[in-house]
C-alpha positions as CSV (number, residue, x, y, z in Angstrom):
1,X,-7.0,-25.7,15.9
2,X,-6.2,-27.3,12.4
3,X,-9.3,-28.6,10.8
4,X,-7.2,-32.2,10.7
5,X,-5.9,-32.2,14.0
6,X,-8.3,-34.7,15.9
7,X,-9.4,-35.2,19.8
8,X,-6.4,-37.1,21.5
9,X,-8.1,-39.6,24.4
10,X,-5.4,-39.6,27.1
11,X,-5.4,-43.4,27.5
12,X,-2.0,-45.1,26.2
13,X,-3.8,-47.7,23.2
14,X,-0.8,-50.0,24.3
15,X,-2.7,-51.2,27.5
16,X,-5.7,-52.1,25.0
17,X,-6.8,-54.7,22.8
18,X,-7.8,-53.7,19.7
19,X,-11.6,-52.8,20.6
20,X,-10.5,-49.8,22.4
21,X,-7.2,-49.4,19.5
22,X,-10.2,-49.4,17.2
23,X,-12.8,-46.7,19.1
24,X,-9.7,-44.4,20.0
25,X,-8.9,-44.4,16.1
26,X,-13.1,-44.0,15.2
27,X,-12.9,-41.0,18.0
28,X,-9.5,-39.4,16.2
29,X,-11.4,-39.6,12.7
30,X,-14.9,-38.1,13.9
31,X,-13.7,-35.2,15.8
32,X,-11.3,-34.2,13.2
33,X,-13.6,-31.5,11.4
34,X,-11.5,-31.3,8.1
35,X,-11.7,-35.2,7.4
36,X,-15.4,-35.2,8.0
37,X,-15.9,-32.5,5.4
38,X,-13.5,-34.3,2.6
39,X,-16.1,-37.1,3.0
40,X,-18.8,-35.0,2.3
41,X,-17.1,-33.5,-0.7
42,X,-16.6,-37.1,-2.0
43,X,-20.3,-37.4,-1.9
44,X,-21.2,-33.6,-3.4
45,X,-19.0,-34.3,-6.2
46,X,-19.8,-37.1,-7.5
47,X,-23.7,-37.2,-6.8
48,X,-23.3,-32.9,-8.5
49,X,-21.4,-34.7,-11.9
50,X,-23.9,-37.7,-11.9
51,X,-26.9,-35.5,-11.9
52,X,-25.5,-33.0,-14.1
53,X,-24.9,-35.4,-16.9
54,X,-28.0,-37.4,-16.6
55,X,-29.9,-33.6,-16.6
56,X,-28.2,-32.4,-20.0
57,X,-28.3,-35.8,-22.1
58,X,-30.7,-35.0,-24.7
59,X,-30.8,-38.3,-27.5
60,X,-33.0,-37.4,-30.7
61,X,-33.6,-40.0,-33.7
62,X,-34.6,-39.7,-37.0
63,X,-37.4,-41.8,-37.6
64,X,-40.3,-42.3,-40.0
65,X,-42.2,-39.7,-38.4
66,X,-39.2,-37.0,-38.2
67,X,-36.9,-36.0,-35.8
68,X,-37.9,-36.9,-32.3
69,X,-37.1,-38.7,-28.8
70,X,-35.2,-42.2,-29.8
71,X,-37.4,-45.0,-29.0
72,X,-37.4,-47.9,-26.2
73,X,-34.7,-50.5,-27.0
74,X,-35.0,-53.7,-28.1
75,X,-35.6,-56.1,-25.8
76,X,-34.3,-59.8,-26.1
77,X,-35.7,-62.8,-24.5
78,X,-33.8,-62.3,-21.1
79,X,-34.3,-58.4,-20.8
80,X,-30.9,-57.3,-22.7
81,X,-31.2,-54.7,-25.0
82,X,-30.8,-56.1,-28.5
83,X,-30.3,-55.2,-32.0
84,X,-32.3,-57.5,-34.6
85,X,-32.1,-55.9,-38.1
86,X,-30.7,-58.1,-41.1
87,X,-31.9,-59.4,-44.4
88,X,-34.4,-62.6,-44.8
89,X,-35.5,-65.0,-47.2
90,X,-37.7,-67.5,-45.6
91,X,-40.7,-70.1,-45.3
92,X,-42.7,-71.3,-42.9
93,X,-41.9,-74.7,-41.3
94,X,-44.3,-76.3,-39.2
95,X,-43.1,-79.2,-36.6
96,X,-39.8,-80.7,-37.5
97,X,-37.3,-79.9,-40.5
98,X,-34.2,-78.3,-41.6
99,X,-31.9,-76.0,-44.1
100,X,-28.7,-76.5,-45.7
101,X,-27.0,-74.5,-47.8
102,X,-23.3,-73.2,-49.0
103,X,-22.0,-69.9,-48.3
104,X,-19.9,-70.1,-51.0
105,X,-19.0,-66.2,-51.1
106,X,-19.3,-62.8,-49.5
107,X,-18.3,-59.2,-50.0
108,X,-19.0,-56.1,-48.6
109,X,-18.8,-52.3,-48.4
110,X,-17.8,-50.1,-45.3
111,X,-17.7,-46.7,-44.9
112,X,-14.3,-44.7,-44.0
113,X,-13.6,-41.5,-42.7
114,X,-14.3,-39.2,-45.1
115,X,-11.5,-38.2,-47.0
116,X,-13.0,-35.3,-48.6
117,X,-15.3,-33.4,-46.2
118,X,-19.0,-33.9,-47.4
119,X,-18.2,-36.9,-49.7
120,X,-18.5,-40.4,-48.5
121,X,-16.1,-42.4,-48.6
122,X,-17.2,-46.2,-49.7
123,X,-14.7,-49.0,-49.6
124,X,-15.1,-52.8,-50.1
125,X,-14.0,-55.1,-47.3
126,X,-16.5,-57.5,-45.0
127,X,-16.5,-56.0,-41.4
128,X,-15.1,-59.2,-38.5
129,X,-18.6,-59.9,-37.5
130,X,-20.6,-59.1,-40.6
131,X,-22.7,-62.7,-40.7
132,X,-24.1,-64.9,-43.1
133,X,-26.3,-68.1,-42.9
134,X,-29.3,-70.2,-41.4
135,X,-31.5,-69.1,-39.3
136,X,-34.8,-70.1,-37.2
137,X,-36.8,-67.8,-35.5
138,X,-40.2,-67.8,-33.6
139,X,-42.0,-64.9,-35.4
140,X,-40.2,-61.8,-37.7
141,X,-41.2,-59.6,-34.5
142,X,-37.9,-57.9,-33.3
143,X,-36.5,-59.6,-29.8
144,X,-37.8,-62.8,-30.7
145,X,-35.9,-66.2,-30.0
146,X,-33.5,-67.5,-32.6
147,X,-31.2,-69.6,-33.3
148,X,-29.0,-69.2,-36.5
149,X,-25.0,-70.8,-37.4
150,X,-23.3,-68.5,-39.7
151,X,-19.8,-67.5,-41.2
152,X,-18.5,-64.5,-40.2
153,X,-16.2,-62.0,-41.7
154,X,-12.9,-63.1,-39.3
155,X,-14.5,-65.1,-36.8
156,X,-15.1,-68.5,-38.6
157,X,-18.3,-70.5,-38.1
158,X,-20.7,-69.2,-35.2
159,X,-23.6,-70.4,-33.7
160,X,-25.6,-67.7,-31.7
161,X,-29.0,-67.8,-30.4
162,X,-31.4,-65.6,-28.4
163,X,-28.7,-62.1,-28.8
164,X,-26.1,-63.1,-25.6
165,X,-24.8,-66.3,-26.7
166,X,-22.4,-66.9,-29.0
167,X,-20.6,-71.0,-30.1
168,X,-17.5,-70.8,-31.9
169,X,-17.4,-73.3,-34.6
170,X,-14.0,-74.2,-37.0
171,X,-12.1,-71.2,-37.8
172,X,-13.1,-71.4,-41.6
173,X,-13.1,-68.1,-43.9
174,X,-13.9,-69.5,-47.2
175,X,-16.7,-71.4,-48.5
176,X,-18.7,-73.5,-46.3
177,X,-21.5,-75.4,-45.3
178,X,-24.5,-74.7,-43.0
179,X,-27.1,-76.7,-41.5
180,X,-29.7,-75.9,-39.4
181,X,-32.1,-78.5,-37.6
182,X,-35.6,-78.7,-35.6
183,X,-36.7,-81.1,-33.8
184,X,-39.3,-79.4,-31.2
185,X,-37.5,-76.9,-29.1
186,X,-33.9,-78.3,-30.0
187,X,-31.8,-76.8,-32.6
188,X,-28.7,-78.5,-33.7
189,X,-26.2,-76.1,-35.9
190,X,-23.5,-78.1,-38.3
191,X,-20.9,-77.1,-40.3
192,X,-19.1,-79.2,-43.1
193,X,-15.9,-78.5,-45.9
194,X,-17.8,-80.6,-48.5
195,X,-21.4,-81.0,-47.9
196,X,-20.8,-84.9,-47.1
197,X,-19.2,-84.9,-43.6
198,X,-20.8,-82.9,-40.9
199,X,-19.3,-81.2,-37.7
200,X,-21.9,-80.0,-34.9
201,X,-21.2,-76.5,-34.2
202,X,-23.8,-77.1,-31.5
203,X,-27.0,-77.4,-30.1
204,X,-29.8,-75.3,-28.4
205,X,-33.3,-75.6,-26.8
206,X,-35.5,-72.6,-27.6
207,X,-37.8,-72.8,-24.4
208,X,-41.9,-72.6,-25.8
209,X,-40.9,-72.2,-29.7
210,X,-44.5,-72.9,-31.5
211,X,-45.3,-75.2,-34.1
212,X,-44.7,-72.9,-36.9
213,X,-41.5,-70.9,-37.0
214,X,-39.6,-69.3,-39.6
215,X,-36.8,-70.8,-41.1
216,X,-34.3,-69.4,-44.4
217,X,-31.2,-67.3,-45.2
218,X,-30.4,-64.2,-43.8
219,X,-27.4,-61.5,-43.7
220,X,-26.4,-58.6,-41.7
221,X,-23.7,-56.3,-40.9
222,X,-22.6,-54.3,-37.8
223,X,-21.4,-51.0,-38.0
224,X,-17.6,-50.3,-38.4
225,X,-16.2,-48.4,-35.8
226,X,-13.9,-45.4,-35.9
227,X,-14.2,-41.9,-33.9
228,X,-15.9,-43.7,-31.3
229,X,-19.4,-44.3,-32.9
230,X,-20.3,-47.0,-35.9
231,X,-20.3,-45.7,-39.4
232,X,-22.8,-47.9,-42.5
233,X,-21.2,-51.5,-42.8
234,X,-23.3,-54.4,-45.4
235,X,-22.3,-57.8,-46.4
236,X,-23.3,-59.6,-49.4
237,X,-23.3,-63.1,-49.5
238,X,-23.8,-65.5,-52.1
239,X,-25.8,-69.2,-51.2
240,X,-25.9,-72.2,-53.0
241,X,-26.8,-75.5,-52.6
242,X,-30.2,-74.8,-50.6
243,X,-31.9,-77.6,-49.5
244,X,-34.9,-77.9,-47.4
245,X,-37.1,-80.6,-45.4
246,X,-40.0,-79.9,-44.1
247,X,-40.6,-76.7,-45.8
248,X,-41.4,-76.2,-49.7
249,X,-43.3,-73.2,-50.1
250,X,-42.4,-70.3,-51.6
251,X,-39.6,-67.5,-51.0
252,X,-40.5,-65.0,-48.9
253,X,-38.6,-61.7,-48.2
254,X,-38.1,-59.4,-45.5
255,X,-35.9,-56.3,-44.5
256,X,-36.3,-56.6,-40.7
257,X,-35.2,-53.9,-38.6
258,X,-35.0,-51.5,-41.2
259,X,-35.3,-47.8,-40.5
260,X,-36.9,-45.2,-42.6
261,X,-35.5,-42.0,-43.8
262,X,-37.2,-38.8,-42.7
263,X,-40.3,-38.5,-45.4
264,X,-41.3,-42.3,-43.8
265,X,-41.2,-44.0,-46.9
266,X,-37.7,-44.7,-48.2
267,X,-35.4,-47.4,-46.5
268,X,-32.2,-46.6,-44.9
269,X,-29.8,-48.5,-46.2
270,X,-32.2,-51.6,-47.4
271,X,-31.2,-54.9,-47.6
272,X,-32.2,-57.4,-50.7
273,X,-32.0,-60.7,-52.5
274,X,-31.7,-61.8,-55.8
275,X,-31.8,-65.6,-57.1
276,X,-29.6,-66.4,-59.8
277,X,-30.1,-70.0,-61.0
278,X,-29.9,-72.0,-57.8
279,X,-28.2,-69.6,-56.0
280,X,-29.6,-66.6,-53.7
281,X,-27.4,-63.8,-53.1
282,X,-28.5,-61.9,-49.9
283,X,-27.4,-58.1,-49.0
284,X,-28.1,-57.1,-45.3
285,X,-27.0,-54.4,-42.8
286,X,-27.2,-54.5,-39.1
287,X,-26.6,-57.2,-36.3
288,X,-28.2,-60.3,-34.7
289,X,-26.7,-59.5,-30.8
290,X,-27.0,-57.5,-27.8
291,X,-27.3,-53.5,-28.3
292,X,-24.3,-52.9,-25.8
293,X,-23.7,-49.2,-27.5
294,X,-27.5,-48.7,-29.3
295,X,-29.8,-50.4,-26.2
296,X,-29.5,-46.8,-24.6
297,X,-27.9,-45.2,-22.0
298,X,-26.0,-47.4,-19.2
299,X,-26.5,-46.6,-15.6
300,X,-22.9,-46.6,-15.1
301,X,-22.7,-43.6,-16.8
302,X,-24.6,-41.2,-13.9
303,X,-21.3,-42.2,-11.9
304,X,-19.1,-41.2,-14.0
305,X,-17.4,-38.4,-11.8
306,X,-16.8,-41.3,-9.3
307,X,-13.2,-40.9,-10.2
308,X,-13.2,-37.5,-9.5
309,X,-15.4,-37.7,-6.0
310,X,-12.7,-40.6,-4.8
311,X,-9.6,-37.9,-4.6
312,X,-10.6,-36.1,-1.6
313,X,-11.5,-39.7,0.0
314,X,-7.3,-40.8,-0.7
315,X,-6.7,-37.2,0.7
316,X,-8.4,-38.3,3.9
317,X,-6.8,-41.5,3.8
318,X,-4.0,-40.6,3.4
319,X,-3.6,-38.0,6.1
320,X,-5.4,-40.1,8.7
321,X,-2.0,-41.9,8.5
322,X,0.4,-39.0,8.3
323,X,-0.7,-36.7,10.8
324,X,-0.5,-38.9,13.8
325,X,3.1,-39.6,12.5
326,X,4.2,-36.1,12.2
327,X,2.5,-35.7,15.8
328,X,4.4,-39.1,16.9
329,X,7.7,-37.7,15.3
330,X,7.8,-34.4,17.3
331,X,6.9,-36.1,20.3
332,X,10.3,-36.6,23.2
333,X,8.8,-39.4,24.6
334,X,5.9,-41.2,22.9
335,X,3.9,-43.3,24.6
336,X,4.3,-47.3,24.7
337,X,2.2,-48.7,21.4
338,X,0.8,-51.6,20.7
339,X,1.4,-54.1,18.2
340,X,2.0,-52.4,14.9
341,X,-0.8,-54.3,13.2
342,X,-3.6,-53.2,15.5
343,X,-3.3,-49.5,14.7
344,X,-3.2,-49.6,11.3
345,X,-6.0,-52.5,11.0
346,X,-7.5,-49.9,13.2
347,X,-7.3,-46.9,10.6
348,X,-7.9,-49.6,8.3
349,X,-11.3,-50.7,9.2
350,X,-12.6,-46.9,10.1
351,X,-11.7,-45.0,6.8
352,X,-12.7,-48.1,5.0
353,X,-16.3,-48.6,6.6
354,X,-16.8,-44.9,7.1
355,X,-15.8,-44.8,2.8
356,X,-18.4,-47.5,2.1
357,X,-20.9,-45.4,4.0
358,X,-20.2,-43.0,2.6
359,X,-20.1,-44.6,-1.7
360,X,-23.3,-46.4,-0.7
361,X,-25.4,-42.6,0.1
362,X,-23.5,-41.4,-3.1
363,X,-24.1,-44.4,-5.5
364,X,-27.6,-44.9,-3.5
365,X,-28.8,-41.6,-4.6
366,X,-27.3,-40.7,-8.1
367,X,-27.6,-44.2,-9.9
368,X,-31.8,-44.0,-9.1
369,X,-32.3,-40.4,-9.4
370,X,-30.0,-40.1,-12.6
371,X,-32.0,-42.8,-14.2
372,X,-35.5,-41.5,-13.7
373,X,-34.1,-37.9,-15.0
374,X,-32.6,-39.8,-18.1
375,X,-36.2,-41.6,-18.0
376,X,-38.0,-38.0,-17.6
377,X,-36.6,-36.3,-20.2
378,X,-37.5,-39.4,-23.2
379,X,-33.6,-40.8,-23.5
380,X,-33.6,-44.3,-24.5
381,X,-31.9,-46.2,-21.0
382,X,-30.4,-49.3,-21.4
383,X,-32.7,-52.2,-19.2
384,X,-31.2,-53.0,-15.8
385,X,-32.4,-55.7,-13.6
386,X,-32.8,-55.2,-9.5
387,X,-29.8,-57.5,-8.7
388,X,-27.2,-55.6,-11.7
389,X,-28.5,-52.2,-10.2
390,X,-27.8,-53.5,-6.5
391,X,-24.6,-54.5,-7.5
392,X,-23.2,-51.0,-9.2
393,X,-24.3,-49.2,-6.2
394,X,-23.2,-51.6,-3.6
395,X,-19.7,-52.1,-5.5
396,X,-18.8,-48.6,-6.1
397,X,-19.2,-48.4,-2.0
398,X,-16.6,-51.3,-1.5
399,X,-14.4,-49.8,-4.7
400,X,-14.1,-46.6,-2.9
401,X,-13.4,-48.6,0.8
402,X,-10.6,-50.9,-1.2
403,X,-9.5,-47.3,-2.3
404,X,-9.0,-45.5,0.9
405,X,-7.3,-48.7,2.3
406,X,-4.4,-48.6,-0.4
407,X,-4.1,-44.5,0.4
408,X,-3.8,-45.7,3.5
409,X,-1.2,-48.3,3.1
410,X,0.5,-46.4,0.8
411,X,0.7,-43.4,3.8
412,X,2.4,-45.8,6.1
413,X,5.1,-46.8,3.4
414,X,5.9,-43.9,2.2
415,X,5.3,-41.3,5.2
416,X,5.1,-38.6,3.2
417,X,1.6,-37.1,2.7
418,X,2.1,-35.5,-0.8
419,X,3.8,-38.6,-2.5
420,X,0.9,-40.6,-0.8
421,X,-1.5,-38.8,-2.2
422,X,-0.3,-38.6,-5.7
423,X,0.7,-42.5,-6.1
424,X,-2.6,-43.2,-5.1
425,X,-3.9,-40.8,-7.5
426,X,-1.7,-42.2,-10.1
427,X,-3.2,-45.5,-9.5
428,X,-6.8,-44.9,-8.7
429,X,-7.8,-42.1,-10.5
430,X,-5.5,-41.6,-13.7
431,X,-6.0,-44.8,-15.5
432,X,-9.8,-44.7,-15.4
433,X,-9.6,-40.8,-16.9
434,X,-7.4,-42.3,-19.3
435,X,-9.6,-45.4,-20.3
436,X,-12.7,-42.8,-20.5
437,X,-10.8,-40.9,-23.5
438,X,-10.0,-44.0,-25.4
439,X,-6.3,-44.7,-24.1
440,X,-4.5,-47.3,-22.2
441,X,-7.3,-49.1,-21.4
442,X,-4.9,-51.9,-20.6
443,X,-4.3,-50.4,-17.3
444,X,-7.6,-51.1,-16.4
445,X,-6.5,-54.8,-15.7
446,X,-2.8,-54.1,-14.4
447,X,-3.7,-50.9,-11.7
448,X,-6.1,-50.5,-8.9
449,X,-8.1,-48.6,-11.2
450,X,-9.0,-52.2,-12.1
451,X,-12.3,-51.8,-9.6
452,X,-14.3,-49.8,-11.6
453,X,-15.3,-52.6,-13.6
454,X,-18.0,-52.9,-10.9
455,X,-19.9,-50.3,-11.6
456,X,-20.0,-52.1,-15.5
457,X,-24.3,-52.4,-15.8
458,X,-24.1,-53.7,-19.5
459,X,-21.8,-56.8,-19.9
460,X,-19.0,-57.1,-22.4
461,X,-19.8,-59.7,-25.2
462,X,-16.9,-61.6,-27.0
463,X,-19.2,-61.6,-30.4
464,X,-20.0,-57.7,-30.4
465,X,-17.2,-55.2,-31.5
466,X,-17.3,-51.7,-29.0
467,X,-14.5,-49.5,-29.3
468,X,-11.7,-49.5,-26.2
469,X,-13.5,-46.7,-24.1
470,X,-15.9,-46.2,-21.1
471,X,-17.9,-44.2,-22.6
472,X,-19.0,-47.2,-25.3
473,X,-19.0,-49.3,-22.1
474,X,-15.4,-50.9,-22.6
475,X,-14.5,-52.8,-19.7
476,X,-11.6,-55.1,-20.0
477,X,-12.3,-57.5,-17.0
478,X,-15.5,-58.7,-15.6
479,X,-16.9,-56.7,-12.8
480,X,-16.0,-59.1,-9.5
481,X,-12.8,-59.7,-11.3
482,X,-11.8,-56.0,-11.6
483,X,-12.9,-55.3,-7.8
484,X,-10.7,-58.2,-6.3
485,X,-7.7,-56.7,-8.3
486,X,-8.2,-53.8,-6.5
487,X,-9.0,-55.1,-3.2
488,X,-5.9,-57.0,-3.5
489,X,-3.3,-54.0,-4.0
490,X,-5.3,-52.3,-0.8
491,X,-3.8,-56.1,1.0
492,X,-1.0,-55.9,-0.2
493,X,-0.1,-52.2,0.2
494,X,-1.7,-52.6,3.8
495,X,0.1,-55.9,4.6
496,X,3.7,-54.6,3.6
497,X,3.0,-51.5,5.7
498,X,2.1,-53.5,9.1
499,X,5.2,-56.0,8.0
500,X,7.2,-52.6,7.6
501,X,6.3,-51.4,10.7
502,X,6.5,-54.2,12.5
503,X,10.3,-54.6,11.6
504,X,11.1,-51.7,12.9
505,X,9.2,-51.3,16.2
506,X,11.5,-54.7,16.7
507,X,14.4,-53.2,15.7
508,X,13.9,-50.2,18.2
509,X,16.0,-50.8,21.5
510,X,13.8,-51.4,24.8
């Protein structure tokens, strides 16, 4: 016996409704030995690559104290991993108060790929979300709330507070003006062309800010990206036209977030200010934002060979179609059928729930266990709440179901096994290897391949630059989004197939 070929009950499914359509089809897929193993391949493979990965990453940093395990992320005020390292000039302000002040210019350098192996190659240009501005924090202590309106390199005015969130003022890339106000928890951000008349940018309540905060000027820079990592970026910027209520103290100054070369003494890549007149011109490096590339590793990553581990599960699907028509095709006198929908809503609903069984034990048991081995062995992991954890593991499950339904639609268009198999391939598998090298990623939000964004466990911010891959945790569609694009080919390839079928069972004499 074929390891495919399944038990055959010897009831006719025409005299049925579709609870005995749907056990006759559950029987055909259980007793088939060959389809029963595919599934457990599925889950081998992909749990195998998950736990492979999550066993060989090995992250080492350069810190103060030498080379040695990287250390925790950042966290900000809601649990994201953050990066808070820029340039500040500052005073205490106690109760109410605010800044202004003109950021009348700013330059930069950026570094290339090195033209000439060994050398560095330096160039001038301001990065598109290199920032400049006001800012008014609770404390100097990294993952602290703030709120701060700045101008960018190629984004305009901002207003961002607390990391995630982000307020897009006028589209302004020359001089401008900033202000900055308190009043208790509520911070108002204001931009203006002439100092005179003020736009609000907008406004913010920082939940349990204290008395005392710290309010100034501050600049930073994100890395540029190129070769899929973040080479040295700085701004400079140049302020003028600083006022102040509520504060008059003194200047004070502070590189925070700045590493340390190996001897533990000498900056890497320090920051400064220097006031000239009434001016202050402010050099930082860094970013003010959520660490979507430095918070660590994401848990999406132990599920990485899920694209791999889903091509015996379109094998199955696909067959569970195609062998009962080859069967039906050789037949001389088939038996009466029933409606065309109810068989295939049959096969439907049994490789589909026996598919998100079968994702939920894989994603159950490598997104946990690959963590706590990326834990064990002293890698940085990016944080992940209960519900965002729930949610990869629960929506590769219904990815890989909406998966084996399109196989299975596209089986019953198509009738041929091996085209089947390799459209679905095409569509499934394909553009997700392709968007993990770097290319197309586009097809990510045109092809079935669309789902994966649900395994995404670190969000995609509009204000933070990540280059177009997986493996920086590029997704280009939200992760519900990405799943219903999916689920709605699987529809739609089902639907035609039952409309297909339909037709022609009509057009067949009596």
């Amino acid at each position: 016996m074929n390891p495919f070929t399944p038990h055959r009950s010897g009831r006719r499914a025409g005299q049925d409704g579709f609870p005995r359509v749907l056990h006759a089809e559950w029987t055909t897929f259980r007793t088939a030995r060959g389809w029963v193993l595919a599934m457990a391949a599925s889950v081998l493979v992909t749990v195998s690559l998950g736990l492979l990965v999550a066993g060989g990453v090995r992250t080492a940093c350069v810190t103060g104290k030498g080379e040695g395990p990287c250390p925790a992320p950042v966290v900000g005020p809601d649990g994201t991993a953050v990066r808070d390292k820029y340039y500040f000039v500052h005073q205490p302000l106690k109760g109410n108060g605010s800044i202004t002040a003109r950021v009348s210019d700013m330059t930069g350098q950026i570094r290339r790929p090195d033209a000439v192996p060994g050398v560095r190659n330096i160039e001038e240009g301001v990065v598109p979300w290199a920032k400049a501005g006001l800012l008014v924090r609770q404390s100097l202590k990294q993952g602290t709330p703030y709120a701060a309106v700045m101008l960018t390199g190629d984004h305009g005015v901002r207003m961002q507070y607390n990391y995630v969130h982000d307020v897009a003022g006028g589209p302004h890339n020359g001089p401008q003006w900033l202000r900055l106000t308190r009043s208790g928890d509520t911070i108002g951000g204001y931009e203006s062309d002439d100092g005179k008349t003020w736009t609000e940018v907008g406004t913010v309540k920082l939940t349990g800010l204290p008395e005392t905060v710290e309010i100034g000027l501050f600049a930073t820079s994100p890395g540029v990206l190129w070769d899929m990592a973040k080479a040295f970026s700085q701004v400079t910027a140049t302020l003028d036209q600083i006022g102040l209520q509520g504060a008059n103290g003194s200047w004070r100054r502070d590189d925070v977030g700045v590493g340390m070369e190996s001897d533990g003494k000498t900056p890497h890549h320090p920051g400064g200010a220097v006031e000239s007149g009434d001016k202050l011109i402010v050099t930082g490096g860094g970013d003010i934002g959520p660490a979507t590339v430095e918070g660590g590793i994401r848990a999406d990553l132990v599920l990485i060979g899920g694209a791999v581990g889903l091509i015996p599960v379109l094998v199955v699907a696909v067959t569970f179609f195609t062998a009962e028509h080859r069967r039906g095709r050789n037949r001389t006198s088939p038996p009466a059928a029933p409606h065309p929908a109810r068989p295939l809503a049959a096969k439907a609903m049994v490789v589909g729930v026996v598919t998100f069984v079968a994702g939920l034990v894989t994603s159950g048991v490598v997104v946990p266990v690959g963590l706590a081995i990326l834990r064990a062995n002293q890698n940085p992991v990016q944080p992940i709440t209960l519900s965002t954890e729930l949610r990869v593991i629960v929506g590769y499950a219904a990815l890989a179901a909406a998966a084996a339904v399109l196989a299975l639609g596209l089986a019953a268009l198509v009738k041929r096994a091996v085209v089947a198999i390799g459209l679905a391939i095409a569509l499934v598998v394909v553009p997700y290897l392709l968007a993990t090298a770097g290319w197309a990623p586009w097809l990510l939000m045109i092809t079935p391949a669309a789902g994966f964004a649900i395994m995404q466990s670190v969000p995609t911010f509009a204000h933070v630059d990540v280059g177009p891959s997986l493996l920086e945790g590029y997704y280009p569609l939200p992760p519900w989004a990405g799943l219903t694009v999916t689920c709605g080919y699987a529809a739609l390839a089902l639907g035609a197939a039952i409309a297909v079928h339909a037709r022609l069972d009509h057009s067949e004499p009596g």
